[in-house]
NUDREN-358545 format. One record per residue (C-alpha): residue in one letter; x, y, z. Coordinates in Angstrom, 2 decimals, padded with zeros to 5 digits, m for minus. Last residue first. Layout:
% NUDREN-358545
+--------+---------+---------+---------+
! residu !       u !       v !       w !
+--------+---------+---------+---------+
!      A !       X !       Y !       Z !
...
+--------+---------+---------+---------+
% end
This chain:
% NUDREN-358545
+--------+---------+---------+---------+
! residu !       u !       v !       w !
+--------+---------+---------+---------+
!      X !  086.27 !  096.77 !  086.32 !
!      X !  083.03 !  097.64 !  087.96 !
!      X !  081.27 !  094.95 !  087.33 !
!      X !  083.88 !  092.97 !  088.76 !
!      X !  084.27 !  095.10 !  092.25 !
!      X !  080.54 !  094.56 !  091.97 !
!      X !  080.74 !  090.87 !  091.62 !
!      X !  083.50 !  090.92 !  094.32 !
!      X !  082.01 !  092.58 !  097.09 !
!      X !  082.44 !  096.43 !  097.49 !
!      X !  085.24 !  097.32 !  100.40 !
!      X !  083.85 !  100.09 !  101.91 !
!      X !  084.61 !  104.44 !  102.03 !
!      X !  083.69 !  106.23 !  104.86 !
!      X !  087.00 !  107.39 !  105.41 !
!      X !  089.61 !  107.33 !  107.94 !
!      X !  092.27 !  109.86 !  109.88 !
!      X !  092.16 !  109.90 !  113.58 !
!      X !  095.70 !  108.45 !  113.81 !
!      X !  097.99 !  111.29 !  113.94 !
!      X !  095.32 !  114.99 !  114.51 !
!      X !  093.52 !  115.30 !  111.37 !
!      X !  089.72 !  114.66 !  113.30 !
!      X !  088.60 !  118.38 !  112.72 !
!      X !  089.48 !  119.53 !  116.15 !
!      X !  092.33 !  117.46 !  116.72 !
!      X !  093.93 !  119.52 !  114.14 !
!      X !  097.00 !  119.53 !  116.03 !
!      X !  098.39 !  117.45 !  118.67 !
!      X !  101.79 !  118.55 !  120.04 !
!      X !  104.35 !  115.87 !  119.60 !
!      X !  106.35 !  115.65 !  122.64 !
!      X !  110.61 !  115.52 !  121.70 !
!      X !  112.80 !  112.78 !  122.52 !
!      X !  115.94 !  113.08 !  120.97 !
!      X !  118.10 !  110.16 !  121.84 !
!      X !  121.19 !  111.12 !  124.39 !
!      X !  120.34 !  108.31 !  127.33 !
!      X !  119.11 !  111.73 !  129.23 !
!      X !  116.73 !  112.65 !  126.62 !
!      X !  115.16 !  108.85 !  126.56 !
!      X !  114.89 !  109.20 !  129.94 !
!      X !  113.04 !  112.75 !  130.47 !
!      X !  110.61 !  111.28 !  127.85 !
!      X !  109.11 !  108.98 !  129.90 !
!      X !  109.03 !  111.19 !  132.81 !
!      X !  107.48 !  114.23 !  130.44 !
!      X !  104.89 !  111.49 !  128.95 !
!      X !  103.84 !  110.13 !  132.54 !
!      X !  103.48 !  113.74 !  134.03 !
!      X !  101.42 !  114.76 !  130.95 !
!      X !  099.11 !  111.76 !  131.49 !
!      X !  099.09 !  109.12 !  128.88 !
!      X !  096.31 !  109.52 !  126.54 !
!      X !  093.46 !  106.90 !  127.10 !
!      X !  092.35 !  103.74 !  125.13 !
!      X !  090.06 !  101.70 !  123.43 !
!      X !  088.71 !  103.97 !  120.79 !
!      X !  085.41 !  104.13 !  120.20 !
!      X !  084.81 !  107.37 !  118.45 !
!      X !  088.69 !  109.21 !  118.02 !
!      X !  091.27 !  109.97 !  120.43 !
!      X !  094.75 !  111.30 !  119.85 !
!      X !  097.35 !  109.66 !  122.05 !
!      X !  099.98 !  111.71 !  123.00 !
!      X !  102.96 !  111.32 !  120.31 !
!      X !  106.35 !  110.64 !  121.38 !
!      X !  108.87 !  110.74 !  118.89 !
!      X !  111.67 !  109.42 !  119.65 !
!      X !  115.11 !  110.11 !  117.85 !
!      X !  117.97 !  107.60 !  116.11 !
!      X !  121.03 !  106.72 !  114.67 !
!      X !  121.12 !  103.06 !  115.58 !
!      X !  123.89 !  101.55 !  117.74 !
!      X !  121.29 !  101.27 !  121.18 !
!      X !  117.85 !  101.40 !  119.97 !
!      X !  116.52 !  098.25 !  122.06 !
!      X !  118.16 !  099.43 !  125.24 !
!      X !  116.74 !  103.05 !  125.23 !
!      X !  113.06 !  101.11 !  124.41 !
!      X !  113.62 !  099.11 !  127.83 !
!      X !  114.74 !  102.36 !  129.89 !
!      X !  111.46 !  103.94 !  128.76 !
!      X !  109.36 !  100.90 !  129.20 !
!      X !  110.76 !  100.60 !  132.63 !
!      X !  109.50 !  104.45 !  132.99 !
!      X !  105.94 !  103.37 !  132.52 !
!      X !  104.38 !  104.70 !  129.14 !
!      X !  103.63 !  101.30 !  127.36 !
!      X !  099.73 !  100.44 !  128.55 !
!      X !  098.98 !  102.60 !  131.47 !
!      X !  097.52 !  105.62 !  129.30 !
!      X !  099.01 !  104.53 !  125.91 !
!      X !  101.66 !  107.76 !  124.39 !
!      X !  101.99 !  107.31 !  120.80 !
!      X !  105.76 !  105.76 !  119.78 !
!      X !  107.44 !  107.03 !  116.57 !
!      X !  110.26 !  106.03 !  116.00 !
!      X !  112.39 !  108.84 !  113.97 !
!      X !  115.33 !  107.09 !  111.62 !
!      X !  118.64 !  109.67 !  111.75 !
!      X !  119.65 !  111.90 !  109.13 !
!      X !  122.48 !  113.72 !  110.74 !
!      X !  123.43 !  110.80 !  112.46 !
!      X !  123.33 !  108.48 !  109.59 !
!      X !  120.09 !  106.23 !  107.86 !
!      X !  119.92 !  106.73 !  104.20 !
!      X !  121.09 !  102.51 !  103.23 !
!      X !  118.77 !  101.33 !  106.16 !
!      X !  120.89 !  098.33 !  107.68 !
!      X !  119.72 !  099.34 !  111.30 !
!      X !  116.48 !  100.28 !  110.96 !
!      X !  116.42 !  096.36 !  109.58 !
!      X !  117.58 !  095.29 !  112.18 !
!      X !  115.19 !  096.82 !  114.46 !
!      X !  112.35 !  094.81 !  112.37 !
!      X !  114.04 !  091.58 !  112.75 !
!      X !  114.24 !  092.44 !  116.64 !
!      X !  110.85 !  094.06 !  116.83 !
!      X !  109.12 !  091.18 !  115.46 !
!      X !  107.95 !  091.22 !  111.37 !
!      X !  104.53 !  088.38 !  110.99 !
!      X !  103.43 !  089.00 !  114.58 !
!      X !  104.54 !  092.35 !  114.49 !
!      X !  102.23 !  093.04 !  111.62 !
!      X !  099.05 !  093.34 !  114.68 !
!      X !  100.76 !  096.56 !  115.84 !
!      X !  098.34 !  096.92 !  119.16 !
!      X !  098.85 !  093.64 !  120.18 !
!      X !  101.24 !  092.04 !  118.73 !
!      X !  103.27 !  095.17 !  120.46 !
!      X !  102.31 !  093.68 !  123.39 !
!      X !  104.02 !  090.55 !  123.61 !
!      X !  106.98 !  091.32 !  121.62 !
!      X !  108.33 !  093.69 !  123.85 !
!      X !  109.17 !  097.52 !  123.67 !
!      X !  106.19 !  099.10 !  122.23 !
!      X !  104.72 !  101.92 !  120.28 !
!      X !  106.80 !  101.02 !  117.14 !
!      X !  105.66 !  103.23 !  114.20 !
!      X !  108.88 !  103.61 !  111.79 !
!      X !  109.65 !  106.86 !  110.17 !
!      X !  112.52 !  107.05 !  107.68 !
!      X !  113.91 !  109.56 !  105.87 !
!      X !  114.01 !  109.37 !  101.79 !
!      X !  116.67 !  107.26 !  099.88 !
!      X !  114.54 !  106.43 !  097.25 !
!      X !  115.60 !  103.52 !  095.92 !
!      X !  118.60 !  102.38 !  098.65 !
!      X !  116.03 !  103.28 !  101.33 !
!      X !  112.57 !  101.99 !  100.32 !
!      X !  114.59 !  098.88 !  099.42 !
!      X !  115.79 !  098.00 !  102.71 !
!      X !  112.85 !  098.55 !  104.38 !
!      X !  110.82 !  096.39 !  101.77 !
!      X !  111.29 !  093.17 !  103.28 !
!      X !  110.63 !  094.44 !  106.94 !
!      X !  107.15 !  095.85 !  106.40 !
!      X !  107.64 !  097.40 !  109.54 !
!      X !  104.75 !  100.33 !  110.73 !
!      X !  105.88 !  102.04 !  108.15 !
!      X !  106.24 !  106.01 !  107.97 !
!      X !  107.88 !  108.03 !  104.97 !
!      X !  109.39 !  110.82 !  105.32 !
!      X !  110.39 !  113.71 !  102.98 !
!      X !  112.34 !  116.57 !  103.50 !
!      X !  115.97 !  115.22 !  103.02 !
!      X !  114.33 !  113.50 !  099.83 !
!      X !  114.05 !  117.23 !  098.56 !
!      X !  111.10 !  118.72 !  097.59 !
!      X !  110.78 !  119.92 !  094.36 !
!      X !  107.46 !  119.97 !  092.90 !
!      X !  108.84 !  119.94 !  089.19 !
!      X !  112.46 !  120.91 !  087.52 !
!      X !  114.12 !  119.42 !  091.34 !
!      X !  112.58 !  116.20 !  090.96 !
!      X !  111.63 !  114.89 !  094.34 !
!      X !  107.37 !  114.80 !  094.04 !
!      X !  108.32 !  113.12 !  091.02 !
!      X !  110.23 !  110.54 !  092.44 !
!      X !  107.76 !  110.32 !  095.26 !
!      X !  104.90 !  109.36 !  093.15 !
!      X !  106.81 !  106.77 !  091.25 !
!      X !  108.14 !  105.33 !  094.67 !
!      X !  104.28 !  105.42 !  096.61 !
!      X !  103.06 !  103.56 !  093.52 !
!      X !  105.31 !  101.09 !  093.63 !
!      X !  105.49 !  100.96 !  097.55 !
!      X !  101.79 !  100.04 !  097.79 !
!      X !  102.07 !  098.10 !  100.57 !
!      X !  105.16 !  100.26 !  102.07 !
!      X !  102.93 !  103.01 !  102.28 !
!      X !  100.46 !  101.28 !  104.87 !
!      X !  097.91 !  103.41 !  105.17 !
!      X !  096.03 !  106.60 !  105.86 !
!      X !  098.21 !  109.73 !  106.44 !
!      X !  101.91 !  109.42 !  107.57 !
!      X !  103.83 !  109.64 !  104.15 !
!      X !  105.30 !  112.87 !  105.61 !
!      X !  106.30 !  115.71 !  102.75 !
!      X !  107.97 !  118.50 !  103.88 !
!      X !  108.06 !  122.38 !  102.62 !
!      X !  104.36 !  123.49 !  101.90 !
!      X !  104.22 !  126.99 !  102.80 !
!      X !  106.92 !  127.99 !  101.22 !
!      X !  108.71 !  130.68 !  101.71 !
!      X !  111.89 !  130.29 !  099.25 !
!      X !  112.43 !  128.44 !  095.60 !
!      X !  108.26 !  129.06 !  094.77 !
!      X !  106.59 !  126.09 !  093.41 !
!      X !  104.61 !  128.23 !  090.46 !
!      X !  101.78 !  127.75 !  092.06 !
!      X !  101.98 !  128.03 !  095.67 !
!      X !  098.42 !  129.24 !  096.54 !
!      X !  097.46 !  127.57 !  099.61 !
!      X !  094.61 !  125.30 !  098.64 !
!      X !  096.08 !  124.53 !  095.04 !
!      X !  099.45 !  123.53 !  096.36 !
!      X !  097.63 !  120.88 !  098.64 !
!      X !  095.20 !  119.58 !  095.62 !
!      X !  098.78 !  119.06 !  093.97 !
!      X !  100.24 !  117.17 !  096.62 !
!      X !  097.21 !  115.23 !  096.88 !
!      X !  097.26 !  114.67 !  093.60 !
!      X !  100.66 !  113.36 !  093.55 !
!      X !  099.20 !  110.22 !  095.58 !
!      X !  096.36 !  109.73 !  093.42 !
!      X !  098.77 !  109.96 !  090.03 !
!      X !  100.83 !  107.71 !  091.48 !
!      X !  097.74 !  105.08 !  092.73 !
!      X !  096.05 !  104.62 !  095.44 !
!      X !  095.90 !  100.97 !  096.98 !
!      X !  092.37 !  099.59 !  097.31 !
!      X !  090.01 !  098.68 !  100.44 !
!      X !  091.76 !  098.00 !  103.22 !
!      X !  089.11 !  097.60 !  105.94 !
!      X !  088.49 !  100.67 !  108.22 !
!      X !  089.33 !  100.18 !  112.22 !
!      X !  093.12 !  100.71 !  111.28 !
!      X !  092.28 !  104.11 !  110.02 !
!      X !  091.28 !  105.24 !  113.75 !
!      X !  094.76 !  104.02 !  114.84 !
!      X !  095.12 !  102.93 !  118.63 !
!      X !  094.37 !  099.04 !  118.04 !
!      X !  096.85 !  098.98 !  114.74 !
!      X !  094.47 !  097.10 !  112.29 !
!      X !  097.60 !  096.61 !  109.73 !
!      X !  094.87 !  096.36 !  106.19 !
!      X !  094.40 !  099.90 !  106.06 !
!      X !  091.56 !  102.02 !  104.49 !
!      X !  092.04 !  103.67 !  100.94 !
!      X !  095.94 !  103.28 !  100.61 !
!      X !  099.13 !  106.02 !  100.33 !
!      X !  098.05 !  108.76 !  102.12 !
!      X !  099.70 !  112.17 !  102.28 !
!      X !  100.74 !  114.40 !  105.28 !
!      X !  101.48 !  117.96 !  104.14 !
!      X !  104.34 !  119.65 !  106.35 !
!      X !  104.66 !  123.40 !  106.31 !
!      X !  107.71 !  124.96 !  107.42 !
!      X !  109.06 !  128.16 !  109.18 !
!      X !  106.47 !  128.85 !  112.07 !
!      X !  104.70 !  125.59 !  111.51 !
!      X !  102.06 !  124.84 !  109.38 !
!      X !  100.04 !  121.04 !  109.26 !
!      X !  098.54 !  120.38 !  105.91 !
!      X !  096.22 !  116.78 !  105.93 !
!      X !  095.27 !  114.35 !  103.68 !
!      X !  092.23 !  112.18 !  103.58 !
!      X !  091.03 !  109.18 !  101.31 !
!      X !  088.07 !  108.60 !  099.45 !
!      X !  086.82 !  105.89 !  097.03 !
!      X !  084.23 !  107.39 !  094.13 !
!      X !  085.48 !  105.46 !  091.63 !
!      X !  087.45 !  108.91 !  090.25 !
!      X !  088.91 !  109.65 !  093.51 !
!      X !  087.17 !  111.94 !  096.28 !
!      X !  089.29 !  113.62 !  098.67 !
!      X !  088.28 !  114.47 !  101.86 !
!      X !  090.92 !  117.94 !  102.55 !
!      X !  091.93 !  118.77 !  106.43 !
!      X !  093.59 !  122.30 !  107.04 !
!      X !  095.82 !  122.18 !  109.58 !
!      X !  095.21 !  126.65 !  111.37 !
!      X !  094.93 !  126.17 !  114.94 !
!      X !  091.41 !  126.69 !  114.41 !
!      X !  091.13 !  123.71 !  112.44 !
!      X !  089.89 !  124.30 !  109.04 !
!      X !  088.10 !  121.51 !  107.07 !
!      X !  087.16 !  120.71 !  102.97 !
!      X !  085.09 !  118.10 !  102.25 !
!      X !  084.49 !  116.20 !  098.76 !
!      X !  087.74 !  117.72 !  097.13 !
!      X !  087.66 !  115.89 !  093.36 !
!      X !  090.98 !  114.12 !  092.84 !
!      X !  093.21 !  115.72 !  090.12 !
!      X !  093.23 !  115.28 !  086.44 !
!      X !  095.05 !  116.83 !  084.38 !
!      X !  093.43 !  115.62 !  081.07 !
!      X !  094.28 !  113.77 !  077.91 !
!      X !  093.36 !  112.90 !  074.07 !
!      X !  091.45 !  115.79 !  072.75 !
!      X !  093.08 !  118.38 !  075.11 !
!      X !  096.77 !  116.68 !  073.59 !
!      X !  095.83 !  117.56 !  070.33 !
!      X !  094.81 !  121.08 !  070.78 !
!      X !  097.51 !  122.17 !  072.89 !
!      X !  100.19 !  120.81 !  070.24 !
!      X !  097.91 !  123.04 !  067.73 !
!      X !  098.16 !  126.12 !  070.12 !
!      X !  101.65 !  125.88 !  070.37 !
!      X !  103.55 !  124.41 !  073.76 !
!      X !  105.72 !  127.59 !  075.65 !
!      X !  101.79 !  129.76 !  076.49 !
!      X !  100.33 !  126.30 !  078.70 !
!      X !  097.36 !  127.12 !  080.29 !
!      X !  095.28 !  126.30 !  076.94 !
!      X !  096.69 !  122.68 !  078.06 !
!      X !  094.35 !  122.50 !  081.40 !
!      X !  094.73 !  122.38 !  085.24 !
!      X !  098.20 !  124.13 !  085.13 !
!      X !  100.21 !  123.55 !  088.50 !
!      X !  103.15 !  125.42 !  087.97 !
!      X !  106.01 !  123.45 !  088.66 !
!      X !  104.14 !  119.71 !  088.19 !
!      X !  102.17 !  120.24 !  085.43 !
!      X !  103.74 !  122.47 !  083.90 !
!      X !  107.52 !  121.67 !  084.11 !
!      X !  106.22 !  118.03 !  082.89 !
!      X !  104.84 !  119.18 !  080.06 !
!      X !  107.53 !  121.55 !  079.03 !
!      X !  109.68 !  118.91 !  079.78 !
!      X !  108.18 !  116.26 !  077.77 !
!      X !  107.69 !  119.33 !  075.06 !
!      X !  111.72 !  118.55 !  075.04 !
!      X !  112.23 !  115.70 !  075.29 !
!      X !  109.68 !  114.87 !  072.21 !
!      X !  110.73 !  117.29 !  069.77 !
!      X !  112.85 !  115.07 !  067.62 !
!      X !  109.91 !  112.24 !  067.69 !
!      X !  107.49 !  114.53 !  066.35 !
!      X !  104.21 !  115.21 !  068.27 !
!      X !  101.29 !  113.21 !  067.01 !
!      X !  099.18 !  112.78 !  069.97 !
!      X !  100.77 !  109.36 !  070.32 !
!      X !  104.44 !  111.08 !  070.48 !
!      X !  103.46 !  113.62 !  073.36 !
!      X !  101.94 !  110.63 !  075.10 !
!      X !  105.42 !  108.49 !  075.16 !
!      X !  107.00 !  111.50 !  075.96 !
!      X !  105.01 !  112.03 !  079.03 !
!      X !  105.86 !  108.72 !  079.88 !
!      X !  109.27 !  109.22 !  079.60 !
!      X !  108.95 !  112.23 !  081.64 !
!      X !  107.23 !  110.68 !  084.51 !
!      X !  102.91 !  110.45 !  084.63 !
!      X !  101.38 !  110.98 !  087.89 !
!      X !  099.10 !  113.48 !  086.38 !
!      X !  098.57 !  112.97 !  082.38 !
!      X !  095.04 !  111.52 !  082.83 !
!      X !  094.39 !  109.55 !  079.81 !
!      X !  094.00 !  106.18 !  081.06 !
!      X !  093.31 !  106.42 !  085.04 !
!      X !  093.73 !  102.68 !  085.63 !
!      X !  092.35 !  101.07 !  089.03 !
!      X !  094.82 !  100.87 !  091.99 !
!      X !  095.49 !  097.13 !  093.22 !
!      X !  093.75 !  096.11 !  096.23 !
!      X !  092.12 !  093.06 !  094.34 !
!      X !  095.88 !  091.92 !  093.34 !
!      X !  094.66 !  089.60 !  090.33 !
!      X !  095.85 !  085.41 !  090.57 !
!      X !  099.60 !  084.35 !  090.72 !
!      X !  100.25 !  084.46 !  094.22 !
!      X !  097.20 !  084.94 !  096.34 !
!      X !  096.90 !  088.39 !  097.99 !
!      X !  095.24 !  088.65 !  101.06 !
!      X !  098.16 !  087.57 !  103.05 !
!      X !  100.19 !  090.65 !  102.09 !
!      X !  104.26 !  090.34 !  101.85 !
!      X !  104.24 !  087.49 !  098.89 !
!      X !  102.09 !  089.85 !  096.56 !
!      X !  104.87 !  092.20 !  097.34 !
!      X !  107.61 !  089.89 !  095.92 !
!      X !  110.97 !  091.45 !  097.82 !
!      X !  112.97 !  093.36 !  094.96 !
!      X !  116.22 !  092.54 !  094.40 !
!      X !  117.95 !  096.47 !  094.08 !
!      X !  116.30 !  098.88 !  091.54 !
!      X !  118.63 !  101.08 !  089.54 !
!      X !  118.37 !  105.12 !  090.49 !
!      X !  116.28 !  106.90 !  088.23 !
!      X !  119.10 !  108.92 !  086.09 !
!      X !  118.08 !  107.02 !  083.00 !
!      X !  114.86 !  108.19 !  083.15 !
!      X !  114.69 !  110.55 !  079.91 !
!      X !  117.19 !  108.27 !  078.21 !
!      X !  114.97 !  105.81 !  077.54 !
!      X !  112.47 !  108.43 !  075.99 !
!      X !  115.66 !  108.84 !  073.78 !
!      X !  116.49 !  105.68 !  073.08 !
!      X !  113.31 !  104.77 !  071.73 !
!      X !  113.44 !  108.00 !  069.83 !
!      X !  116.52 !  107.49 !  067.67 !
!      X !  119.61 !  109.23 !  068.88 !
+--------+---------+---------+---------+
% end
């Protein structure tokens, strides 16, 4: 096999791409044909976020010969992302000179951690500073028997939900792969789980929940989940992994057949009128297109059904009409509610829903047969609670976004 076929061959088990939608297309602040300004900035030489053909592709410009490339590909690969080496001198299967050659040319690199936070109820909280200096948060939440680490997928937000404190920061870039598996691997370094252990983890689910809109960055969000999936690296099964939109219908469809994780979708209203509201994108995606859509996703069953999440508005979509309405609108698809009680932040316009409001709402969606468990707030503490998550960082004007390029 020659080695252009065999670095092919490395991904050929990556599941074929169906018609993709044209993202530039799906946000208005992109103009077709000219530079994405949101896009994620390079990272040449950092080997993190990198698949196995691409790994190969680095092994054979450091010199490596082309019959050896699979396999120090999966060395590389196995040590990166199985035992979560920070340097080549790490690695005891690759020889010295190998290690040598790639130090000169690469890195590991992972985000730098500009604030660390403990709740008391035991989410830790990580600020994580990129290479430009843009930050984003992600957050570990434990459970008796499961961990779940909620990554982000954008600096900022460009949706503007009312209730969401990352909705009240700009969009300022997408992250990219290796940005999103960093997180991952700054999570793994906080609780000790290098190598990825096969039983007791602490870090067992993945939720792309944290700041942004994954689905506006799917590319980056897909690489990074591929590799978060393969079984040789990180290892978490799609069945463990969600990712949240709040309705990018065009890509709904794809996210699924691709990737085939679970899916979360943010509703947090039953009518038109004020879900345009607080989820501005339902004036471009309404909750009929976007409930058909739930309804053709290609990993959606009834033992994998699509969660909707819907945050609990004092006297804005908690009455028990609303209840009965949102029972209605889910009829045929294989679904639960999640009800989250609002989690304040500075400045936010509204009020949680009182407990006797949440357990009547909830009481009706049970009794139609849909799942409807409470959400219990954690980290609320240290701002990680859903929705309080943001960063200081700002959109730089276009001279120094230039400069900077």
């Amino acid at each position: 096999m020659s080695a252009a076929a065999e670095l092919a061959a490395l991904d050929a088990a990556a599941p074929a791409p169906i018609e993709k939608a044209p993202l530039k297309a799906l946000v208005p602040e992109i103009l077709a044909g000219g530079r994405d300004p949101f896009a994620a900035p390079g990272d040449a030489g950092n080997l993190v976020g990198l698949s196995r053909a691409e790994l190969a592709e680095a092994l054979r410009e450091a010199g490596e010969r082309p019959e050896s490339l699979r396999m120090r590909a999966n060395q590389l690969f196995h040590w990166i992302y199985n035992r979560g080496a920070k340097s080549f001198a790490e690695m005891s299967s690759i020889n010295k000179g190998l290690q040598a050659r790639l130090a000169e040319r690469y890195r590991i690199g992972r985000p730098e951690i500009a604030r660390a936070l403990k709740s008391f109820d035991g989410t830790s909280k990580w600020l994580l500073r990129f290479r430009d200096g843009e930050e984003a948060e992600t957050v570990h939440i434990p459970e008796e028997d499961r961990g779940a680490l909620c990554v982000s997928s954008q600096v900022g937000c460009t949706l503007a939900c009312r209730f969401c404190h990352t909705g009240t920061q700009k969009l300022v870039r997408n992250l990219s792969a290796a940005e999103i598996v960093g997180q991952v691997l700054i999570a793994r370094d906080g609780l000790g789980e290098w190598p990825a252990p096969d039983e007791g983890r602490l870090l067992t689910n993945i939720v792309m929940m944290g700041m942004g809109e994954p689905l506006y960055n799917y590319e980056n969000v897909a690489k990074a989940l591929k590799i978060v999936m393969d079984g040789e690296g990180i290892s978490i099964s799609k069945r463990r992994i969600t990712l949240s939109t709040a309705g990018v219908v065009p890509m709904i469809e794809r996210c699924g057949a691709e990737l085939g994780v679970n899916l979360a979708v943010s509703l947090h209203a039953v009518t038109d009128e004020l879900r345009d509201v607080i989820v501005p994108l339902n004036r471009k995606y309404p909750i009929a297109e976007l409930l058909a859509a739930c309804r053709r996703y290609p990993a959606a069953n009834n033992a994998r059904r699509i969660t909707f999440e819907y945050v609990m508005l004092k006297g804005i979509n908690d009455s028990p009409a609303e209840a009965r309405e949102l029972v209605r609108l889910l009829d045929g698809i294989p679904a639960k509610v999640n009800l989250i009680p609002f989690n304040p932040w500075p400045g936010a316009p509204y009020e949680c829903s009182s407990p006797a409001a949440i357990r009547a709402f909830a009481q009706i969606v049970n009794d139609a047969g849909y799942s409807s468990p409470v959400r219990t707030p954690r980290g609320r503490d240290i701002m990680a609670a859903c929705g309080q998550l943001k960063s200081d960082s700002q959109r730089k004007r276009k001279s120094a976004r230039a400069a900077t390029d």
